[in-house]
VEXDREN-2710 file (C-alpha; in Angstrom, 1 decimal):
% VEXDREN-2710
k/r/px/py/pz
1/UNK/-12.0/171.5/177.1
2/UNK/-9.0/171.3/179.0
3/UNK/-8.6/168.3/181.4
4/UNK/-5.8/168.6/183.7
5/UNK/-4.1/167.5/187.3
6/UNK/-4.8/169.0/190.7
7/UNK/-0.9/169.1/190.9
8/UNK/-0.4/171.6/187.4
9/UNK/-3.1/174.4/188.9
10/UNK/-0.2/176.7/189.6
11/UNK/0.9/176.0/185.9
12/UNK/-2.8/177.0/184.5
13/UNK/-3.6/180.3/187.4
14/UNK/-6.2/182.7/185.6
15/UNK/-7.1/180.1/182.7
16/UNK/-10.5/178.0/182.3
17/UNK/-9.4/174.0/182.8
18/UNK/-11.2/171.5/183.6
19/UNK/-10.8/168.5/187.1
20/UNK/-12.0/164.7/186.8
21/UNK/-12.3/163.2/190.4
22/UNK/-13.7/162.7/193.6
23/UNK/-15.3/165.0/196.5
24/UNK/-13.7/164.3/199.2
25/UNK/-15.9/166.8/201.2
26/UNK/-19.0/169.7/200.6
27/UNK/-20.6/172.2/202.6
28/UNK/-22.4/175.1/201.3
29/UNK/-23.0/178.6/203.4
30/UNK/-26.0/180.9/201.9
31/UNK/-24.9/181.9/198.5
32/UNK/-21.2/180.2/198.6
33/UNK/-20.8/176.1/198.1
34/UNK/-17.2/174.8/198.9
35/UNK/-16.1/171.4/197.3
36/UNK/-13.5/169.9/198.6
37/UNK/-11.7/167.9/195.1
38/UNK/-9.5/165.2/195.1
39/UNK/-7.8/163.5/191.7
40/UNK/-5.1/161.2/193.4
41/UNK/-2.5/164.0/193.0
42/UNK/-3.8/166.7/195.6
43/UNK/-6.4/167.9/197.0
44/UNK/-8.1/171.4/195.9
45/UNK/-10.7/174.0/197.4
46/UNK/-13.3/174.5/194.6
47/UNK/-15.8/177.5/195.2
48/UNK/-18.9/177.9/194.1
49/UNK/-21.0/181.8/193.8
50/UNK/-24.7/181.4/193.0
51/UNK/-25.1/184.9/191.6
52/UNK/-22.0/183.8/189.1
53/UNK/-22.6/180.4/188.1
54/UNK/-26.7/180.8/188.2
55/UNK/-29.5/178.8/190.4
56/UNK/-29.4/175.6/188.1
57/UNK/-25.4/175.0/188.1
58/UNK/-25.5/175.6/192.2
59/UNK/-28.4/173.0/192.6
60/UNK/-26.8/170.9/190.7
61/UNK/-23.4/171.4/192.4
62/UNK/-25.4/171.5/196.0
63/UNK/-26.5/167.7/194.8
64/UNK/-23.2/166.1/195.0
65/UNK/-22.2/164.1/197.9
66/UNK/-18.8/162.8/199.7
67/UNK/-17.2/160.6/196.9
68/UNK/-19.5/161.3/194.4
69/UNK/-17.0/161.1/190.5
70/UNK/-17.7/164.6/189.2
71/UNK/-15.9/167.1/186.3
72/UNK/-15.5/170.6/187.8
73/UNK/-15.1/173.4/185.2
74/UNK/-13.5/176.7/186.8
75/UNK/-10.5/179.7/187.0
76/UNK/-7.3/178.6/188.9
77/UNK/-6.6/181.2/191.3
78/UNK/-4.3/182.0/194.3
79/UNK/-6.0/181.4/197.5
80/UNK/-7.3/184.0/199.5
81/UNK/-6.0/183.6/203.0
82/UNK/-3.5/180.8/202.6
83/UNK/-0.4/181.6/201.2
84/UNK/1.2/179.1/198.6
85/UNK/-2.5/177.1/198.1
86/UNK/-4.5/178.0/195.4
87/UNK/-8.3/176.8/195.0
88/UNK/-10.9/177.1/191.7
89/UNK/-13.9/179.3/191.0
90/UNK/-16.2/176.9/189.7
91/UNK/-17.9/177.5/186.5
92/UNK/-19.6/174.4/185.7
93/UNK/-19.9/171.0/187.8
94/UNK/-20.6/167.5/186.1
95/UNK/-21.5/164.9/188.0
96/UNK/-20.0/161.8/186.9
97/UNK/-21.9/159.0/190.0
98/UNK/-23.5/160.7/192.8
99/UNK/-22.4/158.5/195.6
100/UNK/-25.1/157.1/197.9
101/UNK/-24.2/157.6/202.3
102/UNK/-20.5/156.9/202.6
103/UNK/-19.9/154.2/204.4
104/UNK/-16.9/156.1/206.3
105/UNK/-17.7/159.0/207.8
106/UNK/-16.2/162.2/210.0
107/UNK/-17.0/159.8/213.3
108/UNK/-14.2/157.5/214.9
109/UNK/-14.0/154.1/213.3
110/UNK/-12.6/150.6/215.0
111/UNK/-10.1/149.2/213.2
112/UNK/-12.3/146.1/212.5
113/UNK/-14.8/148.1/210.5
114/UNK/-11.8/150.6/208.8
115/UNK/-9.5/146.9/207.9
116/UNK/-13.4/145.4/206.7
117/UNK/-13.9/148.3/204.4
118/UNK/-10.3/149.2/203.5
119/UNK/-11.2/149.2/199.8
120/UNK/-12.7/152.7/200.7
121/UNK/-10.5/153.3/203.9
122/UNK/-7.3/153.9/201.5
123/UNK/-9.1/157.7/199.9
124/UNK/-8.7/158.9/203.5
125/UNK/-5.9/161.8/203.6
126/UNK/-3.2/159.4/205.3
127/UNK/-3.8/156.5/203.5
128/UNK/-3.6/158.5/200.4
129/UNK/0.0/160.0/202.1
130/UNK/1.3/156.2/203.2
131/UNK/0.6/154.8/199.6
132/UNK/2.3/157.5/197.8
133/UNK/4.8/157.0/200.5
134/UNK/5.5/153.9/199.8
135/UNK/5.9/154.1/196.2
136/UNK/8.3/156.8/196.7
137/UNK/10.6/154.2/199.3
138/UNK/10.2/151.3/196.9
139/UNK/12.0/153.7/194.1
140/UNK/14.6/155.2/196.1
141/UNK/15.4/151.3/197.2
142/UNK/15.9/150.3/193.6
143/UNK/17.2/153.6/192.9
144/UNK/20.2/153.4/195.6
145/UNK/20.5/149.6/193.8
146/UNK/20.8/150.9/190.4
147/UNK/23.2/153.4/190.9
148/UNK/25.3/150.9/192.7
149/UNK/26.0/147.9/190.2
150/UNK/22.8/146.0/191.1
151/UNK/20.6/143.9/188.8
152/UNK/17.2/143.4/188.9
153/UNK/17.1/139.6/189.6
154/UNK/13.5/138.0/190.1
155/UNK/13.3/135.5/192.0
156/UNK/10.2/132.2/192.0
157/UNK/7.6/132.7/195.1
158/UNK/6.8/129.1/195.0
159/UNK/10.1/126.9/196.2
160/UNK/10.6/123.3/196.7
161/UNK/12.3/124.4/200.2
162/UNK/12.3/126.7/202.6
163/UNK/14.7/129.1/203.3
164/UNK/14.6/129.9/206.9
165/UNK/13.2/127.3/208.6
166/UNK/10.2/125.4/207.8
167/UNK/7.5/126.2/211.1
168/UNK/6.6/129.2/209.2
169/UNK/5.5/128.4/205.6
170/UNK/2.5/128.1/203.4
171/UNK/2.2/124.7/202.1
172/UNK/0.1/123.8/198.8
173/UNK/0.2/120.4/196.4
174/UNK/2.4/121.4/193.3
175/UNK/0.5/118.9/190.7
176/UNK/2.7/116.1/190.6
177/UNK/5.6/117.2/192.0
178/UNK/4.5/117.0/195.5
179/UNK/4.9/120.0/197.8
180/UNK/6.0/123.2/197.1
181/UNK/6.2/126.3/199.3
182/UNK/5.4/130.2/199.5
183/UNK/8.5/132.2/200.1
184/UNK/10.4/133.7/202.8
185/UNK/12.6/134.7/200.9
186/UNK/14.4/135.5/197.7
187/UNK/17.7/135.1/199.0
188/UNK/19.0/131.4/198.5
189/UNK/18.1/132.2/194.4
190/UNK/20.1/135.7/194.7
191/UNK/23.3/134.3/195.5
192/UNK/23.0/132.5/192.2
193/UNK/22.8/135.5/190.2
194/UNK/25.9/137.3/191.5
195/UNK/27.8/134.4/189.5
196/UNK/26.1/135.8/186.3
197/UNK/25.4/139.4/187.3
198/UNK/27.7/140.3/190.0
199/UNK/25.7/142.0/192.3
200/UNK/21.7/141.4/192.3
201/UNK/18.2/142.2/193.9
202/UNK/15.0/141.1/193.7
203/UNK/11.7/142.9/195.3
204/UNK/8.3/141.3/195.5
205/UNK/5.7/140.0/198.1
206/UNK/6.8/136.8/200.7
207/UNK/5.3/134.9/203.4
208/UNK/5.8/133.9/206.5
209/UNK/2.7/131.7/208.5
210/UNK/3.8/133.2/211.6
211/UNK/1.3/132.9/214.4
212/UNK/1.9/136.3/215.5
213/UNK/-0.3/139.2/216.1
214/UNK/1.9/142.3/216.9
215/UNK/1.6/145.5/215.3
216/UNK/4.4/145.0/213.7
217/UNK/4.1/141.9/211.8
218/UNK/2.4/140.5/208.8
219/UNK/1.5/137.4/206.9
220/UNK/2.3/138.7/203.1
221/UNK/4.8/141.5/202.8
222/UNK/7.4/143.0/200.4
223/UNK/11.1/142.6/201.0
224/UNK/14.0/143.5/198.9
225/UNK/16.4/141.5/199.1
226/UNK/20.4/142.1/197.5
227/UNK/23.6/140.1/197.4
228/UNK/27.0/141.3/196.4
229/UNK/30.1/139.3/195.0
230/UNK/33.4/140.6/197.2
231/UNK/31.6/141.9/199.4
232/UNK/32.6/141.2/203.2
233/UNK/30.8/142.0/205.9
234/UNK/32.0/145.6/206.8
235/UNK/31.2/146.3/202.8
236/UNK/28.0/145.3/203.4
237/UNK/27.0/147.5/206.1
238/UNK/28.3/150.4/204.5
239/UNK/26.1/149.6/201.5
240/UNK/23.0/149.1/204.2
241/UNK/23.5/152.4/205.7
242/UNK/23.9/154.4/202.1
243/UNK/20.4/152.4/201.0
244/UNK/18.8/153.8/204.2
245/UNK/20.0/157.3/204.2
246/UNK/19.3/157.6/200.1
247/UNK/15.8/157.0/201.5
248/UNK/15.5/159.1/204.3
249/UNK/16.4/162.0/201.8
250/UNK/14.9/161.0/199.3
251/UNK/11.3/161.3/201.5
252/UNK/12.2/164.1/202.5
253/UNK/12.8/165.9/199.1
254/UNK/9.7/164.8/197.2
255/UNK/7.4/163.4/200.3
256/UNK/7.0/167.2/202.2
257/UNK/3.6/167.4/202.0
258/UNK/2.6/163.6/202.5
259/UNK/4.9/163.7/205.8
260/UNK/2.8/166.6/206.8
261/UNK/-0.4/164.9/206.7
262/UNK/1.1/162.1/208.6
263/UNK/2.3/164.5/211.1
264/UNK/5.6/163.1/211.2
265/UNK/8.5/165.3/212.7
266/UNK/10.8/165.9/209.7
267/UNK/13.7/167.4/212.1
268/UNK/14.0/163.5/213.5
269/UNK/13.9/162.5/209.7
270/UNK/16.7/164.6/208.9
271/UNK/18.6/163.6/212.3
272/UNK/18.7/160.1/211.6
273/UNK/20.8/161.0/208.2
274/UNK/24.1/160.8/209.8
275/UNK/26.6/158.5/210.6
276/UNK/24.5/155.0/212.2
277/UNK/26.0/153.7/215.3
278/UNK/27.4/150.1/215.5
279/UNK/27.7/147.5/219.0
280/UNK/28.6/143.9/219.0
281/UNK/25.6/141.7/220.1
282/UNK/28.0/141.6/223.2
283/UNK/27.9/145.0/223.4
284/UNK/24.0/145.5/222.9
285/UNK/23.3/142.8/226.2
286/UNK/25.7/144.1/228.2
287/UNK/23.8/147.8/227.6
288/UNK/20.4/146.5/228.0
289/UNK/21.7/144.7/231.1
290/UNK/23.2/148.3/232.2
291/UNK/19.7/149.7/231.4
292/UNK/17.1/147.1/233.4
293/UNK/16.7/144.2/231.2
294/UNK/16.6/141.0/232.1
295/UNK/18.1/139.5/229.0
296/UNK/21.3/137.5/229.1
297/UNK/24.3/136.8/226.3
298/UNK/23.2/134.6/223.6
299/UNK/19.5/135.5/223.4
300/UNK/17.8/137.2/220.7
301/UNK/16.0/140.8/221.3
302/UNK/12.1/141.3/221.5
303/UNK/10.4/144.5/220.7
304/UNK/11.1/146.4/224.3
305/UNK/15.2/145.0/223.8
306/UNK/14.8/146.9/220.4
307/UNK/13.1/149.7/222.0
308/UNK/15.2/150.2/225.0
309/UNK/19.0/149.7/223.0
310/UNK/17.8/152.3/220.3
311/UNK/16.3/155.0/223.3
312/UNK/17.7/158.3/222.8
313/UNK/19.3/157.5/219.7
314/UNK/18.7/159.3/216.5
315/UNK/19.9/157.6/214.3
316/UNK/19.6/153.6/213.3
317/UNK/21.7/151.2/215.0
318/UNK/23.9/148.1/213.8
319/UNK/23.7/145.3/216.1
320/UNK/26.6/142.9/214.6
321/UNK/28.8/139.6/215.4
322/UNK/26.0/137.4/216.8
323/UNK/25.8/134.1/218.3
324/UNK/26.0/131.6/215.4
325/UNK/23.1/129.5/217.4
326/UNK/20.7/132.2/216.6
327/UNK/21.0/132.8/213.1
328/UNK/20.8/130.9/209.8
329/UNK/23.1/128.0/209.0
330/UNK/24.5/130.3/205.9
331/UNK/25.7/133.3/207.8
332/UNK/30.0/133.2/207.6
333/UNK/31.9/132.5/211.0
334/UNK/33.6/135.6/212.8
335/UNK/37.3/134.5/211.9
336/UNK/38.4/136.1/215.2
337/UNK/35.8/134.2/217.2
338/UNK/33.9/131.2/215.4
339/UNK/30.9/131.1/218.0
340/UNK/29.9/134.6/216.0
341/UNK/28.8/134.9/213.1
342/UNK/29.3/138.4/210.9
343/UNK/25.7/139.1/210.7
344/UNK/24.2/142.6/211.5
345/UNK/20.7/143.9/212.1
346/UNK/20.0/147.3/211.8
347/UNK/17.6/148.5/214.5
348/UNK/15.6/151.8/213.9
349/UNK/15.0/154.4/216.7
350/UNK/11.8/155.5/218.3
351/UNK/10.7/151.5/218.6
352/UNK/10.3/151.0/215.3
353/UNK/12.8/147.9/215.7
354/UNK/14.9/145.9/213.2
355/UNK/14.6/146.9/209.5
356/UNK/17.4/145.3/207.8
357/UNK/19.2/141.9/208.6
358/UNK/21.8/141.0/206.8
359/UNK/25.5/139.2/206.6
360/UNK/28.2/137.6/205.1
361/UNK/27.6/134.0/203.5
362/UNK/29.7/131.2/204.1
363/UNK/31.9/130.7/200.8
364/UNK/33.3/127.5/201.9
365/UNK/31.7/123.8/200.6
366/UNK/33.0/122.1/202.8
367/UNK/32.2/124.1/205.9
368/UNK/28.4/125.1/204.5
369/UNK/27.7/121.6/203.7
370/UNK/28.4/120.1/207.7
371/UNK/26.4/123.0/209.1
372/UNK/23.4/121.9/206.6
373/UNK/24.3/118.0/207.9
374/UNK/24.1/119.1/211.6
375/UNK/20.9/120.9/210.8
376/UNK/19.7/117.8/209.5
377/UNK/18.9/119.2/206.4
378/UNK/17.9/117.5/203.3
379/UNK/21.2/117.5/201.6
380/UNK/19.8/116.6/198.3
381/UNK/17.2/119.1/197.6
382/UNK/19.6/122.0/198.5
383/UNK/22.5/120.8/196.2
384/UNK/21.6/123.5/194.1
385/UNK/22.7/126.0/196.8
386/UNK/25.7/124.3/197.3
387/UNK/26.8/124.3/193.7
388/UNK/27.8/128.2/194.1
389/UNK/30.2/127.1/196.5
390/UNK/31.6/124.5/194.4
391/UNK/32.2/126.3/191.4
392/UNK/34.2/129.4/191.6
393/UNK/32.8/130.3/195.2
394/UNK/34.1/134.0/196.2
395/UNK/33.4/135.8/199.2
396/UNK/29.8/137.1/199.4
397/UNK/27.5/139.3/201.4
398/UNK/24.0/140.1/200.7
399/UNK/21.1/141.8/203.3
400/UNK/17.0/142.0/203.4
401/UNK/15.0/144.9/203.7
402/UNK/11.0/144.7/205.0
403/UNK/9.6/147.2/203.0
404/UNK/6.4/147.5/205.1
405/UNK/8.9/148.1/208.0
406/UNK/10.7/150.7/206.6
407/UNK/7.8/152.7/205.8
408/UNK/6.1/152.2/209.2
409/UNK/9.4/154.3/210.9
410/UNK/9.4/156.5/207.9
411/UNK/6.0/157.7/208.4
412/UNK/6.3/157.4/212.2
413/UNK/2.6/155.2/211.9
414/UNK/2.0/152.9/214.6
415/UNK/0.6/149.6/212.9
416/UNK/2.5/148.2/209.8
417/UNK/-1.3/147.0/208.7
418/UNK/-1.8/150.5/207.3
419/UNK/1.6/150.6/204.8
420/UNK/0.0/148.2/202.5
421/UNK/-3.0/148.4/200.6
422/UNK/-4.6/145.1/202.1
423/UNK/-3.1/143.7/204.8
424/UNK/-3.0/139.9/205.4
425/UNK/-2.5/139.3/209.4
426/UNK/-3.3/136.0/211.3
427/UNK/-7.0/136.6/211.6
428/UNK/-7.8/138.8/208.2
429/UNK/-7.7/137.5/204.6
430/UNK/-10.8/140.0/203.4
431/UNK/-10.8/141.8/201.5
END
């Protein structure tokens, strides 16, 4: 017997091969049974003809219910009306588990009850398309990385400080050491690694205890993260804006049929690989103001700022040279105007918001280490971090990327809850 994929049936048309999966749906019309097949590649039309495969095989095959495992035995053949598909005369059918009722059915489901029983929720068609989407981002990230002179650098999830402020971390006893920390992020380790590696990355899950409950924020997430040795802050974006295009085609080229089940509009896709627009923070309040908005100069955007600067936009926009009030203590002075800092966040269009913020360190001990005494922060546990800028210190950029953001505008969905496989959000830990 022959066991093969869903995805090689045009490579095995006319032969007898055999499919281990799931039903995904069944109905049956007088002497004709259609299965709908699933195997986590595709999904496949299987057909069954009483008078072919005899009363006992089409009882048996009548039998099966959504989700039930099963081995379907049958010819490969072009379909009839649909040009390009193909679907399976079925010859033999072996149920594996006949599934009781699913639990999930044709009928509209609250998100309470579809979150509840996501462990079943993520076989439905777009689920199926955002996971395989998202593995496909996650490789074209470290893909871009690769081919650019970037290392793999891991770095811990539990730290003895916090990186961006300490309101929003998970605390937990760290046997006798006292307290440690989940992360925010990878970043304070990375810059250690460009003084082995050069240029570094690390990608993994982090944590922010955020008392938030927008759709677009979570409580665990991925990020990749990346820092460069001399790289300045124009560098930097330029590498930003290749990472993000690389993935934009990248989806494109090998995610064509996931897109289509998402029903995202593959012409904006394409539009938004070109050339990203750039403002000044100055410039971005001074347009919002134009446009209606009440912000003023030297406040940070919420999600309708982000909405309204990117309207009408296709492509992503950098938002750089900010206030140094509102952002880290680490981010490098604007030489031209040291109340700026040369930091940039890159704002998607369609309201899909910031996806990347990133900058150029500060390089200089002397300068990092009075910001860090202003802050009043605790000089000694962070020695570490100021080490790099005592020995051989060189100018440095580095950036973060939400991965759970990115894919939310790729796939155009609506709540970042459903680009990971179990969401954790203020209010949901199960399952």
């Amino acid at each position: 017997m022959t066991y093969i994929q869903v995805k090689d049936i045009p490579n095995h048309l006319d032969q007898t091969v055999s499919l281990r999966g799931w039903v995904r749906n069944i109905r049956h019309s007088g002497k004709l049974l259609f299965i709908i097949f699933r195997d986590g590649t595709a999904d496949l039309q299987c057909v069954a003809f009483r008078p072919e495969i005899g009363d006992e095989k089409f009882e048996l095959a009548r039998k099966l219910t959504i989700e039930s495992s099963v081995i379907i035995t049958g010819i490969p053949k072009p379909h009839q009306k649909l040009e390009g598909q193909y679907e399976l005369a079925i010859q033999d059918v072996q149920p594996v588990q006949i599934s009781p009722e699913y639990p999930i059915g044709k009928k509209e489901h609250g998100p309470d009850f579809l979150l509840s029983n996501r462990h079943l929720w993520l076989r439905a068609p777009k689920q199926w398309a955002l996971l395989r989407l998202r593995h496909t981002i996650y490789y074209a990230i470290c893909d871009y990385l690769n081919q650019n002179g970037f290392f793999r650098f891991d770095s811990p999830i539990l730290t003895p400080n916090a990186c961006e402020g300490t309101t929003t971390l998970f605390e937990l006893e760290y046997f006798d050491e006292g307290m440690a920390y989940l992360s925010q992020s990878g970043q304070l380790y990375l810059e250690t690694g460009i003084m082995s590696l050069g240029r570094v990355y690390d990608f993994g899950p982090v944590f922010r205890a955020e008392r938030s409950k927008t759709r677009k924020h979570l409580t665990e997430f991925w990020m990749m993260d990346a820092e460069a040795a001399w790289v300045e802050h124009e560098e930097n974006m330029q590498i930003q804006e290749g990472l993000i295009r690389y993935v934009i085609r990248t989806c494109l080229e090998r995610c064509d049929a996931e897109l289509t089940i998402l029903e995202r509009d593959k012409e904006v896709l394409k539009a938004a690989d070109a050339p990203f627009k750039r403002m000044t923070h100055y410039e971005a309040i001074e347009y919002l103001r134009s446009k209606g908005s009440q912000i003023t100069q030297g406040s940070d955007f919420g999600a309708a700022d982000e909405t309204l600067l990117t309207e009408g936009s296709p492509v992503p926009i950098f938002v750089e040279k900010w206030p140094k009030e509102i952002k880290s203590f680490y981010m490098k002075r604007d030489p031209e105007n040291p109340n700026l800092v040369l930091g940039d966040d890159l704002i998607a269009p369609e309201g899909f918001g910031e996806i990347i913020g990133g900058s150029q360190r500060e390089d200089d001990y002397d300068l990092l280490l009075k910001r860090m005494q202003d802050e009043k922060m605790p000089i000694e546990e962070y020695q570490w971090f100021l080490d790099m800028r005592k020995y051989g210190s060189v100018p440095h950029s580095g950036f973060g990327v939400g991965l759970e953001r990115l894919i939310t505008w790729i796939s155009g969905i609506h709540h970042i809850r459903e680009t990971i496989p179990f969401p954790r959000m203020l209010y949901r830990i199960y399952p």
